[in-house]
C-alpha positions in Angstrom: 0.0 0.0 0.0 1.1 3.4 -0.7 1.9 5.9 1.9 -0.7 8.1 0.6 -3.3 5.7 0.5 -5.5 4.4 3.6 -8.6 2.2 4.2 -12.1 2.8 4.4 -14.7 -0.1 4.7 -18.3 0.0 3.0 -21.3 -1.9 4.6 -18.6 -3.4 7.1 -15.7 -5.0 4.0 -12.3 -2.9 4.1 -11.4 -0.9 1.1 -8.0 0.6 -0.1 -8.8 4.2 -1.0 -6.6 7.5 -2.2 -6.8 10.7 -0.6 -9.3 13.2 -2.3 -11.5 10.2 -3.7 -14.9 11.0 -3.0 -17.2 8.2 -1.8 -19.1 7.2 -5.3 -15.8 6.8 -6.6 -14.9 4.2 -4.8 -18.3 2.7 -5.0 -18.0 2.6 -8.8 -14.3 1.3 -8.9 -15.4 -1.5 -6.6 -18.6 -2.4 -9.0 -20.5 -1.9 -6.1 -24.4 -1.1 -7.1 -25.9 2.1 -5.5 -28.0 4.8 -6.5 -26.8 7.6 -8.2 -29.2 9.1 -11.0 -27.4 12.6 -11.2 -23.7 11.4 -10.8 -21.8 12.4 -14.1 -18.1 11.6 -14.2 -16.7 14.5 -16.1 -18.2 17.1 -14.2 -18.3 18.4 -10.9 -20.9 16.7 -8.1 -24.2 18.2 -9.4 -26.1 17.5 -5.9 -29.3 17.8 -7.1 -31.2 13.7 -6.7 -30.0 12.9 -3.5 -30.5 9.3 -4.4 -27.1 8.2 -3.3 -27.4 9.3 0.2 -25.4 7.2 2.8 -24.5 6.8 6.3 -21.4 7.7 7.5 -20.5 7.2 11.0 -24.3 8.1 11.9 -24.8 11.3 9.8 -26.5 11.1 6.1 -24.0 12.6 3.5 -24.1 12.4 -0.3 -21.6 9.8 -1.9 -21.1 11.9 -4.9 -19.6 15.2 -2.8 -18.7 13.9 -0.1 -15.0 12.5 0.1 -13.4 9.9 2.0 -11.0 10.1 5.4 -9.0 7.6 6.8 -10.9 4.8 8.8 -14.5 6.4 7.2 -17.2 3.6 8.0 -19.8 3.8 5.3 -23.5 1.9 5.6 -24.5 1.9 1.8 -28.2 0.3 3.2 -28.6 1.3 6.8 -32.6 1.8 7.8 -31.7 5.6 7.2 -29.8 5.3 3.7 -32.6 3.7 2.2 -35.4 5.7 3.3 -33.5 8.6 2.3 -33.2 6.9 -1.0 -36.5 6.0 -1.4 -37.8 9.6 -0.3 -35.3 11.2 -3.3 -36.7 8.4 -5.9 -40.2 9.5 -4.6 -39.7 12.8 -5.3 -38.1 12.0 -9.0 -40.7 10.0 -9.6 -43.4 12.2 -9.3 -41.8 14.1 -12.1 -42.1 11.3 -14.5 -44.2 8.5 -15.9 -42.1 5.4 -15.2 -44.1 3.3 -17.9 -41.0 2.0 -20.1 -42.3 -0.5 -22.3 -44.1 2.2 -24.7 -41.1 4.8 -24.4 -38.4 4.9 -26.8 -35.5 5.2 -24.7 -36.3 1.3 -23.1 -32.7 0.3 -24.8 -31.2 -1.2 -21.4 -29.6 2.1 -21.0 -32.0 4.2 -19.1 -30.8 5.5 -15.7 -33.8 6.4 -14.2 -35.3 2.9 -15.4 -32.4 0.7 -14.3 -31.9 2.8 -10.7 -36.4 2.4 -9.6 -35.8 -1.9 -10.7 -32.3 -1.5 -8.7 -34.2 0.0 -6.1 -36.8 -2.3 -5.8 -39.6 0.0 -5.8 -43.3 -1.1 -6.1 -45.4 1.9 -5.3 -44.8 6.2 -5.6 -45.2 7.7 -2.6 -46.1 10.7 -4.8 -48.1 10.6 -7.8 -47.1 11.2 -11.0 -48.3 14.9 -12.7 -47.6 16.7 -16.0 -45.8 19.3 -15.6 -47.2 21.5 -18.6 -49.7 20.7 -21.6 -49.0 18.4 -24.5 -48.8 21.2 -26.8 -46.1 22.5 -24.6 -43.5 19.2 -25.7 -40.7 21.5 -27.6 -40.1 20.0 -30.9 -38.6 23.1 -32.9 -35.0 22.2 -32.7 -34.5 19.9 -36.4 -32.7 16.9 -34.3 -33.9 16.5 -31.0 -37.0 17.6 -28.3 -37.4 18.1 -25.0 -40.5 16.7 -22.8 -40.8 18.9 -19.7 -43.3 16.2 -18.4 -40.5 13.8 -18.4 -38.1 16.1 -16.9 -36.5 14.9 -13.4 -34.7 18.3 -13.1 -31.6 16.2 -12.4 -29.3 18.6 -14.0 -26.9 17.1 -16.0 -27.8 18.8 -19.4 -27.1 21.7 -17.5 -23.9 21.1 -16.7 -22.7 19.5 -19.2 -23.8 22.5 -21.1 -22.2 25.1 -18.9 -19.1 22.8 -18.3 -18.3 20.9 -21.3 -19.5 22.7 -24.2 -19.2 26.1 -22.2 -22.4 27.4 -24.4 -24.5 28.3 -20.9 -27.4 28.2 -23.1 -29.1 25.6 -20.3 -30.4 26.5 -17.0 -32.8 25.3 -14.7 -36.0 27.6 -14.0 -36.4 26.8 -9.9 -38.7 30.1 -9.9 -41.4 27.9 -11.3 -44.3 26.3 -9.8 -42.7 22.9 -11.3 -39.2 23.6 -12.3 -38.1 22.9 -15.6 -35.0 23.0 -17.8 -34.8 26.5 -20.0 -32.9 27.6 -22.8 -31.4 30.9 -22.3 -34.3 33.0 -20.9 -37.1 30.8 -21.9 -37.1 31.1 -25.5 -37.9 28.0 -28.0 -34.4 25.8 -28.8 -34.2 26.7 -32.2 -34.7 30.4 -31.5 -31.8 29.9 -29.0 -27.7 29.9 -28.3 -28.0 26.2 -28.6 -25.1 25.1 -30.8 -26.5 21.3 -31.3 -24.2 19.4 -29.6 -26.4 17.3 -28.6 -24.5 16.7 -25.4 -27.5 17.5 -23.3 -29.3 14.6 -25.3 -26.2 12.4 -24.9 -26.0 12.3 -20.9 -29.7 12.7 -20.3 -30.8 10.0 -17.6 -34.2 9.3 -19.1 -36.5 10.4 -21.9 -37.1 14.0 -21.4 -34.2 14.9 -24.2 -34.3 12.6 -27.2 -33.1 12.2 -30.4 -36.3 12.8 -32.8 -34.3 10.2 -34.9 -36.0 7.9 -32.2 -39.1 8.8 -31.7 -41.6 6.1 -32.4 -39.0 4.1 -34.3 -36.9 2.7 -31.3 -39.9 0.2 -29.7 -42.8 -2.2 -30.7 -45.5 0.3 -29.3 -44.0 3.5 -29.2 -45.2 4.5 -32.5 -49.0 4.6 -30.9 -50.8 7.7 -31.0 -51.1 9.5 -27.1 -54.4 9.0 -27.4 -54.0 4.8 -27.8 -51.3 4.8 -25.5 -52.5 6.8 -22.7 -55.8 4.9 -21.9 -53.2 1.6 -22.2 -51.0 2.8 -19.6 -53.5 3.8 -17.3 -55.4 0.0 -17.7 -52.2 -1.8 -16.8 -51.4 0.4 -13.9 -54.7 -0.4 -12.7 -54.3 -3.6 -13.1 -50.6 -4.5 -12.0 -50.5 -4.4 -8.0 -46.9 -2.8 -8.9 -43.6 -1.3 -10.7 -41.9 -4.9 -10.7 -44.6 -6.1 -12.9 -44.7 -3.8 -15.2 -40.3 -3.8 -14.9 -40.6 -7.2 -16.3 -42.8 -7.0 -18.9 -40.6 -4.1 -20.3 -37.4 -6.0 -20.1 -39.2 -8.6 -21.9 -39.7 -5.9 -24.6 -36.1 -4.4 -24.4 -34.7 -8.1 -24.8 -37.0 -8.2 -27.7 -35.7 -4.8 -29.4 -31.8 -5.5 -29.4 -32.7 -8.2 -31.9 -33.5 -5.6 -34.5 -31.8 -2.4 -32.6 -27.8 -3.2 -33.7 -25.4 -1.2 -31.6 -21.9 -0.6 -33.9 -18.8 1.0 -32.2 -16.9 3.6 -34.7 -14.8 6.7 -34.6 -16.3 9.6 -36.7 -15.1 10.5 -39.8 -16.3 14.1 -40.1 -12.7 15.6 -38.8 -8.9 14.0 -37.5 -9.9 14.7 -33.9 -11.1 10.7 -33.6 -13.6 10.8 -31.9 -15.7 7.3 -30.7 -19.4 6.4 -29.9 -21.7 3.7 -30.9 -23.9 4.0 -33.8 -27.5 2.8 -33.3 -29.4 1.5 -36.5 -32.5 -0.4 -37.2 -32.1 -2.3 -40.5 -30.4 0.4 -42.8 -31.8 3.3 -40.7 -30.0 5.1 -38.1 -31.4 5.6 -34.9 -28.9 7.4 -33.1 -25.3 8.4 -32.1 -24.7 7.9 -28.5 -20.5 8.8 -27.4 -19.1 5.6 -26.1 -16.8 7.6 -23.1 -13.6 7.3 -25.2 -10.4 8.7 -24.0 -10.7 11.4 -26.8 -14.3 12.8 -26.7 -15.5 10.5 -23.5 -19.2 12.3 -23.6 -19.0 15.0 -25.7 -19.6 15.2 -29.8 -20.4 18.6 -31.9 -23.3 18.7 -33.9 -21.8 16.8 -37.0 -20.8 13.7 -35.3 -24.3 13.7 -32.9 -26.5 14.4 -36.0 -25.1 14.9 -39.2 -26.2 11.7 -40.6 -29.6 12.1 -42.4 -27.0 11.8 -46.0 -26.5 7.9 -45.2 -30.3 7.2 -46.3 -30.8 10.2 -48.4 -32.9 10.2 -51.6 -30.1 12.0 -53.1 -27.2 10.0 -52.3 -25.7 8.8 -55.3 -25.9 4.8 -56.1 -23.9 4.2 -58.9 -20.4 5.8 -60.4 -21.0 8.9 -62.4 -19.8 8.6 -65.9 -18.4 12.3 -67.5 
């Protein structure tokens, strides 16, 4: 061992850690499962989901800002932890309609999804409410939309915004009766700085920023009118005494998309910088570009390499030589 280095132990098993580590850190180099829906690597703590609340040495702390001292005793699922937990995923929830088998994003790779099944949870203390009218969905960027009745106000578009692509066109609008993400002062995206990224998209834990690339083309349902699908969710919540019902049955359905969803590692050809992420296609269509965390770009892209792909299936492409 180091000199610099010391122990700590989580839920009673000792753990080599260095100084300045903060406690997700070593959470996530031990593969050790906990909560933490806002937690973003490349940025700064963003503090805002309070989901990965712990115990240490009988006070509640958050893992994500909160960094490890010598001989630190951590309780990961004390009585306190988890009610904390559950309390922030409440909250969250209430946000957010957690039905995932009729939303596009139900690739296996949805945060908020993947933390309520981790979680175990079966019933919201706090019911679900939209946050604004249907009409009030913004669609008017060209490549992507945001759902405010999705939006858990986590944060992270924000900041990867402010911090990554140092555009500050993002903010968060906690003046409002239900807070919602804004672009600059509350004008439309397209009529906005937004440079189109598409970070935001990118690190967005559920499906309140999406690619329109996906929109009812990702799932088996989710090209259903509202007005089918609404009434359909409703039934089975009625009918399922739970979440982990309705979890598997949507598992069954993201098992059943990765046969036809193909996910194909690259680096983009658009410039020399090399930059990596998966491409998402369905048969010869793509779906979308999602950064694969590679040491060059980890999450960021610029708007050529998120979205500059409509020419792969364009009318206008040329098929054959061209003879002078």
């Amino acid at each position: 061992m180091n000199d610099s280095t010391f122990h700590i132990r989580i839920n009673d098993v000792a753990y080599k850690a260095n100084p300045g580590s903060t406690i997700i850190e070593i959470i996530n180099q031990h593969n050790i499962e906990h909560p933490q829906i806002c937690y973003l690597p490349s940025v700064d703590p963003i503090e805002t989901c309070d989901t990965c609340i712990v115990e240490v040495d009988g006070e509640l702390v958050r893992a994500c800002s909160t960094k490890v001292t010598p001989g630190m005793n951590i309780k990961l699922n004390s009585s306190r932890a988890k009610a904390s937990q559950t309390e922030a995923m409440d909250r969250i929830l209430a946000n957010h309609s957690l039905y995932c088998t009729v939303c596009d994003n139900n690739n296996g790779n949805c945060k908020l999804h993947n933390t309520a099944e981790m979680m175990e949870i079966e019933h919201q203390k706090y019911p679900y409410t939209p946050k604004v009218d249907a009409s009030e969905v913004d669609m008017s960027h060209p490549f992507y939309r945001y759902d405010p009745n999705q939006c858990i106000t986590c944060g992270q578009c924000v900041e990867v915004c402010q911090s990554l692509q140092v555009n500050e066109t993002l903010s968060i609008d906690w003046e409002a009766d239900r807070p919602r993400v804004i672009w600059d002062d509350g004008v439309p995206i397209n009529e906005s700085s937004c440079v189109g990224c598409g970070q935001c998209v990118s690190v967005c834990p559920c499906n309140a920023l999406m690619e329109k690339s996906m929109l009812g083309n990702a799932g088996f349902m989710t090209g259903l009118k509202p007005d089918m699908l609404e009434p359909m969710i409703d039934l089975v919540k009625d009918v399922e005494p739970g979440y982990s019902g309705i979890f598997a049955v949507s598992e069954v359905e993201a098992a059943m998309r990765e046969t036809r969803t193909k996910k194909t590692k690259t680096v983009c050809t658009f410039c020399g910088v090399g930059c990596s992420f998966e491409v998402w296609t369905k048969g010869r269509e793509i779906l979308k570009i999602q950064p694969s965390d590679g040491p060059v770009n980890a999450v960021s892209t610029c708007i050529k390499g998120k979205f500059g792909w409509d020419f792969v299936n364009s009318n206008e492409r040329l098929t054959k030589p061209l003879i002078r």
